[in-house]
C-alpha positions in Angstrom: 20.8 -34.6 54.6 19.6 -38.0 53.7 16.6 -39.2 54.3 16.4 -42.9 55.8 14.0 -44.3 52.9 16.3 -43.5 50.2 19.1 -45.6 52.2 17.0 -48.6 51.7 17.5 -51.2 48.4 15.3 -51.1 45.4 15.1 -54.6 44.6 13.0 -53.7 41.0 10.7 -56.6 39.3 14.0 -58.3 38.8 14.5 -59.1 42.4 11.0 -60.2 42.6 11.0 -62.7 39.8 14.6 -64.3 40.9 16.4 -63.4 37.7 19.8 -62.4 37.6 21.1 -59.8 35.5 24.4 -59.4 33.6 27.1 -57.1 35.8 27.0 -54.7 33.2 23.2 -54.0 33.1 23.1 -54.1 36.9 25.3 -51.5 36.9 23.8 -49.3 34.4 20.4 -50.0 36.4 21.7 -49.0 39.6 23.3 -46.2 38.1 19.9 -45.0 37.2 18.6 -45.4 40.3 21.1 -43.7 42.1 20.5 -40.6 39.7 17.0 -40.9 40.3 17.3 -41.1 44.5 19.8 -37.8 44.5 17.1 -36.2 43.0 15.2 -36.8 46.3 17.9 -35.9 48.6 18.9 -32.6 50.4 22.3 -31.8 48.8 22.6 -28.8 50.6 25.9 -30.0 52.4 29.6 -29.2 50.3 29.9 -31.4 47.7 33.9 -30.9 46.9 37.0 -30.4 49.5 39.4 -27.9 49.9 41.8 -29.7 48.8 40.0 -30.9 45.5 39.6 -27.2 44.2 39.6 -24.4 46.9 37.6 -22.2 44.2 34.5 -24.7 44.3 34.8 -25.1 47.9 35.5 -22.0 48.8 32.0 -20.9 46.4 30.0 -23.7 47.9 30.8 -22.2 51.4 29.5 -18.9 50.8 26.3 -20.0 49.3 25.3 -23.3 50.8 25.8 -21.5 54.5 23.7 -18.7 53.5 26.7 -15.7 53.8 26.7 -15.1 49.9 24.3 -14.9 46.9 24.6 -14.6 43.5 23.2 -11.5 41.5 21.5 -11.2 38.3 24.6 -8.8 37.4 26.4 -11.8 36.9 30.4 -12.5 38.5 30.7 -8.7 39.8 27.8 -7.9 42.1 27.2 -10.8 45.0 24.2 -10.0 47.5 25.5 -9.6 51.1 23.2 -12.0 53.7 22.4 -11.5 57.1 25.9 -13.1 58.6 27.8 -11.7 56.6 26.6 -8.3 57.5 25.9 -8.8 61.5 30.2 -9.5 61.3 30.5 -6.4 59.0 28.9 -4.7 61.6 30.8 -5.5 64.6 34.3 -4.8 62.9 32.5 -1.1 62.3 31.2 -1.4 65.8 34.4 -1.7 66.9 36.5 0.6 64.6 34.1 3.3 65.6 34.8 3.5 68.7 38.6 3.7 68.3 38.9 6.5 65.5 36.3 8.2 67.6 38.9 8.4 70.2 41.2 10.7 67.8 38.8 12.9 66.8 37.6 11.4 63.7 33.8 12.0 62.4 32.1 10.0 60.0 30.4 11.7 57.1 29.0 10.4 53.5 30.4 11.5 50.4 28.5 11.7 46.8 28.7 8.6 44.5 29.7 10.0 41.6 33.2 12.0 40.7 33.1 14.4 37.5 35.7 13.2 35.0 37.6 16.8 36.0 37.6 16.5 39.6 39.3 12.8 39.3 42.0 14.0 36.9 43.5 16.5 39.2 46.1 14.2 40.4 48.0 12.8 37.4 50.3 10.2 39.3 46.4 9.1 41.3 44.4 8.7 37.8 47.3 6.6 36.5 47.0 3.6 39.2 43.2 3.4 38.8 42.3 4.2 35.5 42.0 0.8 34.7 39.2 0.7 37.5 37.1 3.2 37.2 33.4 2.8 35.6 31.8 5.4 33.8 27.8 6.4 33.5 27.7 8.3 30.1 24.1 8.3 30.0 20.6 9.5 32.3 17.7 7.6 31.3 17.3 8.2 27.8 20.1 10.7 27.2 23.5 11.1 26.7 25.7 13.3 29.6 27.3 15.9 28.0 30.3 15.2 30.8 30.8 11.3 31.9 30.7 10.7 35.6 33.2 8.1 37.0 31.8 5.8 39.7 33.9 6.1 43.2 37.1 3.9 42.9 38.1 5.4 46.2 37.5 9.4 47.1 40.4 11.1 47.5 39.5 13.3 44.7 35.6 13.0 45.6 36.6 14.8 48.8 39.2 16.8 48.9 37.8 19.7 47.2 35.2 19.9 50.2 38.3 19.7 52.2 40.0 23.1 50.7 36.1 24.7 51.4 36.4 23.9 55.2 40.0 24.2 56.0 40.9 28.2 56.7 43.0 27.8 59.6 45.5 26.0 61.5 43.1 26.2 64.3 40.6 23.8 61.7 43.3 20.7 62.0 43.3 18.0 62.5 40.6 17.8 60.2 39.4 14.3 60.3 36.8 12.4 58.7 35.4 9.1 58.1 33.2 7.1 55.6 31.2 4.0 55.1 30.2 3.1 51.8 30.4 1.6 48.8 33.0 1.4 45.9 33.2 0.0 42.3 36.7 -1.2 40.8 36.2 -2.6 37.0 39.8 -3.9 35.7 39.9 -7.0 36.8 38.1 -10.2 34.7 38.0 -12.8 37.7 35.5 -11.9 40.6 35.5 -13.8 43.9 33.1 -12.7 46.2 34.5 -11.0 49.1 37.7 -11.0 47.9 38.0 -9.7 44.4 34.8 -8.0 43.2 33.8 -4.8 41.2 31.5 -3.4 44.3 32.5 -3.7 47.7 31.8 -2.0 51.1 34.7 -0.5 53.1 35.2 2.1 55.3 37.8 5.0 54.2 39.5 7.4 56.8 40.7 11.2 54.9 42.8 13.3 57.3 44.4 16.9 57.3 47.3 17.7 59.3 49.7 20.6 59.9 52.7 18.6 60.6 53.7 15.3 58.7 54.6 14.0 62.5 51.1 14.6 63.3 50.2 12.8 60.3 52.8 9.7 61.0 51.7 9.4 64.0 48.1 8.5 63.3 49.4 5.9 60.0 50.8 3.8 62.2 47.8 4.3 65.2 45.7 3.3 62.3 47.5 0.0 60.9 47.6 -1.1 64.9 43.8 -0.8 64.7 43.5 -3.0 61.7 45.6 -5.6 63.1 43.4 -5.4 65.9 40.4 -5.8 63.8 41.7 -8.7 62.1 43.3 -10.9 65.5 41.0 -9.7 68.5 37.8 -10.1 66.2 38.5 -12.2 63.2 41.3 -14.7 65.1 43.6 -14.2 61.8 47.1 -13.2 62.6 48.7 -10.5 60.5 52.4 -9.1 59.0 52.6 -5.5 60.1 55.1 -3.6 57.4 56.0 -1.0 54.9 55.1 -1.4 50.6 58.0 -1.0 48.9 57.7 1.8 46.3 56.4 0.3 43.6 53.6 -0.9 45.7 52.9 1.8 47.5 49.1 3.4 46.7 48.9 5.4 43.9 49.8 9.3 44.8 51.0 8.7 48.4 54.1 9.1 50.3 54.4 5.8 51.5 51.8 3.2 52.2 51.3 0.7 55.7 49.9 -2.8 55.0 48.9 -5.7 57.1 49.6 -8.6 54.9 47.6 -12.1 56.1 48.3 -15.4 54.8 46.0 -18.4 53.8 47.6 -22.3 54.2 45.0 -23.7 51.8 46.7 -22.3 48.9 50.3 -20.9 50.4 49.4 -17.3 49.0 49.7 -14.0 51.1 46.4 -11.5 51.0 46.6 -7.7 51.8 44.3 -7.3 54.7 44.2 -3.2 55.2 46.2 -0.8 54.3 46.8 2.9 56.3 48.6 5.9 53.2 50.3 8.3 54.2 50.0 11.5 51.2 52.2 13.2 51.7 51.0 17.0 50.6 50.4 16.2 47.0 47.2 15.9 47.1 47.0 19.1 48.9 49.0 21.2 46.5 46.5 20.0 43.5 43.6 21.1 45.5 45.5 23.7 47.0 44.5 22.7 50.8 46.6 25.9 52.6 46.6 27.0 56.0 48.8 30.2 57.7 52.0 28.7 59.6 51.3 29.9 62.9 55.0 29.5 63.5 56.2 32.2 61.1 54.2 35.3 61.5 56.0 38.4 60.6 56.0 41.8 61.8 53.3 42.9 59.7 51.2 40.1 60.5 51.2 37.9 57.3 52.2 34.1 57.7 53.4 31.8 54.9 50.9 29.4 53.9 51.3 25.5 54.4 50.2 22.7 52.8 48.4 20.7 55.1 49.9 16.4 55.5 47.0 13.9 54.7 46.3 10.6 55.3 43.9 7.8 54.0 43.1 4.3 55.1 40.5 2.0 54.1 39.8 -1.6 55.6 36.9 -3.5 53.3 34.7 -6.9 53.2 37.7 -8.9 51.7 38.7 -9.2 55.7 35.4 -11.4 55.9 36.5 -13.5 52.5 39.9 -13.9 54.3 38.6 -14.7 57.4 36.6 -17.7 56.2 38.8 -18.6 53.5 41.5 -19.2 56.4 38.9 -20.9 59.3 36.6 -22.6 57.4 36.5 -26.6 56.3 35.2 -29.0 54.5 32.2 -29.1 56.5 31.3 -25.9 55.6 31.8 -22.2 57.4 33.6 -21.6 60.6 32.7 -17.9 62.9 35.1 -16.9 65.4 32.2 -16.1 68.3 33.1 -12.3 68.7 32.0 -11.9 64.6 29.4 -15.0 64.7 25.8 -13.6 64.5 24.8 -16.5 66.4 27.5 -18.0 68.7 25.2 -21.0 69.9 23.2 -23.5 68.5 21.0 -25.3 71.3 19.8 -28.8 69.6 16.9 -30.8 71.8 18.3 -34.4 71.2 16.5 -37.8 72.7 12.6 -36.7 72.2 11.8 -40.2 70.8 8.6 -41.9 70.5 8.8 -43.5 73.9 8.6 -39.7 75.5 5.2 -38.3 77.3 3.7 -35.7 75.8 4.3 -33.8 79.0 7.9 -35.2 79.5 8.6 -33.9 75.7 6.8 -29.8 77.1 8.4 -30.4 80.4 12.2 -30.7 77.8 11.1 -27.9 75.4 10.9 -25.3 78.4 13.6 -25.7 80.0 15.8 -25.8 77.0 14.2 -22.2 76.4 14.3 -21.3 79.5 17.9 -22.1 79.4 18.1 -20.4 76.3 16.7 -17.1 77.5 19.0 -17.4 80.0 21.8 -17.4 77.6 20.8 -14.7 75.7 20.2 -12.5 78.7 23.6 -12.8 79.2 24.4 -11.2 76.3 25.5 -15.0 74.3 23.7 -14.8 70.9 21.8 -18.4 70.4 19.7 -19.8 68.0 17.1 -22.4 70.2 15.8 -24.6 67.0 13.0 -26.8 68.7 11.5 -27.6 65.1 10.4 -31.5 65.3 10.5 -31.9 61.7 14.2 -32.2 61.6 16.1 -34.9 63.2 19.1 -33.8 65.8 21.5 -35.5 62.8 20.2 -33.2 60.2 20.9 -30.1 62.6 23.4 -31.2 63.6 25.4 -30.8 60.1 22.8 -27.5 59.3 24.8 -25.3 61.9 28.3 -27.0 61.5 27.8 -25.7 57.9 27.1 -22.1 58.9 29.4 -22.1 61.4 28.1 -21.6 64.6 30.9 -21.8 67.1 29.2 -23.5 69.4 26.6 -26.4 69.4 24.7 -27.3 72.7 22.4 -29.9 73.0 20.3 -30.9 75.8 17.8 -34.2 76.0 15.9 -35.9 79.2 19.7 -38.3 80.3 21.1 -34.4 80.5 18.2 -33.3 82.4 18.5 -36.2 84.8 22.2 -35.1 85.6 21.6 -31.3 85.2 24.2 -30.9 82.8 24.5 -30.2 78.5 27.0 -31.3 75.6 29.1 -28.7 74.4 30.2 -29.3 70.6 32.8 -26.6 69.8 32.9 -25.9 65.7 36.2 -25.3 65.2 37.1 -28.5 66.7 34.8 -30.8 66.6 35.7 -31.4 70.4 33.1 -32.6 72.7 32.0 -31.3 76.6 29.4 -31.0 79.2 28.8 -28.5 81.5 26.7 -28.0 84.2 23.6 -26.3 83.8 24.0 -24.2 86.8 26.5 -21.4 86.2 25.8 -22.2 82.5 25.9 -18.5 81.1 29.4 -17.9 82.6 30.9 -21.1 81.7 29.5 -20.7 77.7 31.1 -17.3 78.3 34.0 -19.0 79.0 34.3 -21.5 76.2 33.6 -19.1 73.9 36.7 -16.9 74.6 38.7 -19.4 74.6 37.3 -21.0 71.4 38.1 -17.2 69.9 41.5 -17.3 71.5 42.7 -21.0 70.2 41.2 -20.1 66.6 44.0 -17.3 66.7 46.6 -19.1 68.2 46.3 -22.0 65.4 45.9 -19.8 62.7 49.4 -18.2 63.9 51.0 -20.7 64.5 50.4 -22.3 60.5 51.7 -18.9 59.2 54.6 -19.0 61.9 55.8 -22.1 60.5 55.4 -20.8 56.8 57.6 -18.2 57.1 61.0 -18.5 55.5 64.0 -16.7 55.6 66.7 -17.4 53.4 69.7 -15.4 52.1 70.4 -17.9 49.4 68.4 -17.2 45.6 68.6 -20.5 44.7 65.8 -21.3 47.4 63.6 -18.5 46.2 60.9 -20.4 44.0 61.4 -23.5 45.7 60.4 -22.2 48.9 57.4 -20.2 47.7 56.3 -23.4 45.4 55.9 -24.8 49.0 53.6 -22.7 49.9 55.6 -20.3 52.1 56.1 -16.6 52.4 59.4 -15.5 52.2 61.6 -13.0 54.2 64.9 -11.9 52.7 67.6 -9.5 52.0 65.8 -6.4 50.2 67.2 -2.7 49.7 63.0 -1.7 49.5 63.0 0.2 46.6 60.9 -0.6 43.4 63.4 -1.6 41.1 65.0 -4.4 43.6 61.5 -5.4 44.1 60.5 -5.5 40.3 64.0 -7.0 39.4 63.1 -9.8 41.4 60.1 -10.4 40.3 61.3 -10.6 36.9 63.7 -13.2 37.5 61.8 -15.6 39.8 59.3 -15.3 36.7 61.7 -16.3 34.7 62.8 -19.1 36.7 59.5 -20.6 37.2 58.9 -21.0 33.0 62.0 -22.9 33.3 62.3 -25.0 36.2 58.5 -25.0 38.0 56.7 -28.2 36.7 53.6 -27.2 39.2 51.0 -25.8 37.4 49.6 -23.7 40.4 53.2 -22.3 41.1 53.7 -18.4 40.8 54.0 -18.1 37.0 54.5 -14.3 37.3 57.5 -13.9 39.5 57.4 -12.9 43.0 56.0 -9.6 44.9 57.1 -7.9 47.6 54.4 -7.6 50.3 56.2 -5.6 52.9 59.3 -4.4 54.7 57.8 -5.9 58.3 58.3 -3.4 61.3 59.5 -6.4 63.2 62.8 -6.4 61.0 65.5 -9.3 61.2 69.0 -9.0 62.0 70.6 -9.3 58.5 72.9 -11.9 57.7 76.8 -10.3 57.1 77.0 -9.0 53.7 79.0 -10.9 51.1 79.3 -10.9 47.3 78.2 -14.0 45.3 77.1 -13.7 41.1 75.5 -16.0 39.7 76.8 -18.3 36.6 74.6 -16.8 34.2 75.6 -13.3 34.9 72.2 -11.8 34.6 71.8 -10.7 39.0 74.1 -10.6 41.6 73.4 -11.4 45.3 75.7 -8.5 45.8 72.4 -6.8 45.0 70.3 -8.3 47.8 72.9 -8.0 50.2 75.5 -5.3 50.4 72.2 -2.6 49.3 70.1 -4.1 51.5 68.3 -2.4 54.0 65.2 -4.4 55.5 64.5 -8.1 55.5 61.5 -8.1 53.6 58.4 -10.4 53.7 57.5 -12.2 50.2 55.0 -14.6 49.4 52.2 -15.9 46.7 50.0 -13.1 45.6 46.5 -14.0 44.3 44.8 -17.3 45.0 44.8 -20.4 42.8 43.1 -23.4 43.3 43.9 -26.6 41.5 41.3 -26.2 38.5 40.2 -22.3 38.9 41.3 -19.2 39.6 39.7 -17.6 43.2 41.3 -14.7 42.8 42.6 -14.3 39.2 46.4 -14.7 38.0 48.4 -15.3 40.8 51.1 -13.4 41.8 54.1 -15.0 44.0 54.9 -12.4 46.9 57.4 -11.8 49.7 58.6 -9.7 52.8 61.1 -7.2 52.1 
């Protein structure tokens, strides 16, 4: 914040001698002493908007309100601070306790995946080969065999998985992790949301039926919405990927697809797989089918259905990519690690020295109070800080709630309420205090979610007509439309709206590389009657989109841009099928 004595003029020896000086040199003079006064000054507050260039803001955010630092491993490593991973921990807090409820165990898997072990499934190595990072040497010398760094560990585990599983009577065998993973093939990092090393959680699941195995897919993508509206207040797209999306050696993949106004691009927020048994059949994961024993005892073997879902710290990037502003960070309470800031205002010069102790211990007993309710607060009594300067210190790291309390509030018995998200101002009487900031909180959680859905709401398009395509997502909407869900519908129109924008998109942040399906959303739309309609050039017919179509998919901007960098590499233009 700025200090008071560098608001005040420096007249120079020219002001004291009465000359006056040519506009020019005044100006270079001033200049000079401007540069000179910054130097003094606590620039710790954001020094460019959103709107100027969401990569720089969004940067400044993450470091200046202390959720994010840099690494000497510099753009793929970020160090994880203490907010960051107080939210981190209550999404696994919370997604414990639910996959406990079905049986699943958490365990720890080895690091490192022998080059072997990861080549087993041809169609898996395929979609991450690109990603994986390789140690070829130990200390001084060279491994005789490479060892690929964990992309995911589907093939880390599932040998463990044939060792354990002997019987029907084993499944569902369900287990859990919480670690770490490295993905290499991309060139721009963004913390949170695109980096080489990230922490996740990943679910691994053997079943004897593929109902069984349905069944919990779905249980699981309910949980992630959960995750991402009851404690992250962002709304999310439940769907389908269409098949060329889909992860790499599954069945079919579930998605919850989130959206972000600042930039009009959709994010992938979590995603649930369903494998289908071809991961089985490569690691030969049999049990007897205790449906088809014969007279002589012998059963045929099964392959056992699996499952894997993974939900990582891009749900925090997305989170306070979507809350926060130009002020800096915004927490939605339930994730905040501090939900209160309680500010002592009016301690002036003109205070007793009694009056100012008789202040200070209420406000912590008040405090304690608080916190004995189970509200997390921060009570910053420190007198060499103004109220002002802390004032803008928690609005930057985004404490929810700011509550300040000075002798005209202990004359009435009441405090001021400053909500974050809001900027709106309360008071509240001291008696009953614990409940009512109970209160505001929940609803402050509540109306964070309600806003946020409301702005993707209103950015969801549907249109039947392919003239409207690029248009519509150049204005920063996601797109629902006629789709017949496979890959080559999907990649067909991506093509062409790539093609479209070279020719008619004068907006350099548009989607240069066509648009990508995000989902066929379980929440379909009634399709519009089918009708035939080819376009002059000949090169796609809207017969295609409409008399094959099956869902109404969701499609939007893939990838984040910001008007002078990349945040999250080339971007992509996507949609709902």
């Amino acid at each position: 914040m700025d200090n008071a004595s560098n608001e005040l003029p420096d007249r120079g020896k020219a002001a004291k001698k009465g000359k006056k000086e040519k506009p020019e040199k005044a100006n270079k003079q001033q200049e000079k002493k401007t540069e000179k006064q910054t130097g003094n000054l606590d620039t710790k507050g954001l020094t460019v908007t959103r709107a100027e260039d969401l990569g720089a803001w969004y940067s400044e955010v993450l470091t200046k309100a202390g959720i994010v630092s840099y690494y000497d491993v510099q753009d793929m490593c970020y160090i994880l601070d203490p907010p960051l991973i107080f939210a981190w921990d209550e999404i696994r807090k919370y997604f414990d306790a639910k996959i406990k409820t079905i049986g699943v165990r958490n365990c720890y898997y080895p690091l490192f995946i022998t080059r072997d072990n990861l080549e087993k499934e041809q169609d898996h190595v395929e979609g991450f080969s690109a990603e994986v990072a390789w140690v070829e040497r130990g200390g001084k010398n060279k491994l005789e065999k490479p060892l690929a760094v964990r992309p995911t560990s589907e093939t880390a585990m599932y040998k463990d998985f044939a060792d354990k599983i002997h019987s029907h009577r084993d499944l569902p065998f369900k287990r859990n992790q919480w670690n770490n993973v490295v993905r290499w093939e991309f060139s721009h990092c963004t913390p949170l949301l695109r980096s080489r090393e990230f922490l996740w959680q990943e679910g691994h699941t053997a079943h004897l039926t593929k109902e069984s195995a349905d069944e919990e897919v779905l249980q699981i993508l309910d949980w992630y919405a959960d995750v991402y509206e009851e404690l992250l207040a962002v709304p999310v797209v439940k769907g389908r990927k269409t098949e060329n999306e889909k992860f790499p050696g599954a069945l079919y993949t579930t998605t919850i697809e989130s959206y972000i106004e600042a930039n009009g691009r959709a994010i992938q927020a979590g995603t649930s797989h369903a494998l289908g048994q071809g991961f089985a059949r490569m690691y030969n994961i049999t049990v007897e089918d205790p449906a088809s024993k014969s007279a002589d005892g012998e059963s045929n073997k099964l392959f056992v259905w699996q499952n894997s879902w993974g939900l990582s710290t891009r749900s925090l990037g997305t989170m306070l990519m979507i809350h926060s502003d130009d002020k800096g960070a915004v927490f939605p309470p339930r994730v905040a690690e501090f939900q209160v800031a309680f500010i002592p205002v009016g301690i002036t010069a003109k205070l007793s020295d009694a009056d100012k102790e008789k202040l200070l211990n209420a406000i912590e007993g008040i405090s304690k109070t608080l916190i004995d309710h189970g509200i997390r607060v921060q009570c910053d009594t420190r007198s060499h800080y103004s109220p002002g300067w802390k004032f803008a210190e928690y609005e930057l790291r985004g404490f929810p709630l700011r509550i300040e309390y000075g002798p005209k509030d202990a004359e009435k018995g009441t405090v001021v309420t400053v909500r974050r998200d809001t900027g709106e101002k309360g008071t509240l009487p001291v008696e009953g205090l614990a409940k009512s900031v109970q209160e505001l909180l929940d609803r402050i959680q509540q109306e964070m979610l309600e806003r946020v859905r409301k702005i993707y709401h209103d950015h969801i398009k549907y249109t039947s007509k392919w003239d409207e395509v690029v248009p519509l997502l150049n204005a920063k909407n996601v797109i629902r439309m006629p789709h017949c869900g496979d890959g080559d519908c999907a990649e067909a129109v991506k093509k062409e709206t790539a093609e479209i924008s070279k020719t008619e998109v004068i907006d350099p942040r548009a989607p240069s590389m066509g648009a990508k399906a995000l989902c066929i959303p379980y929440e379909q739309l009634e399709l519009p009657e089918n009708r035939s309609e080819t376009r002059e050039n000949g090169i796609y017919e809207e017969r295609r989109l409409y008399e094959q179509a099956k869902y109404a998919t969701v499609n939007g901007a893939r990838g984040m841009r910001s008007s002078r960098s990349d945040v999250e590499g080339p971007g992509t233009a996507s949609y709902q099928v």
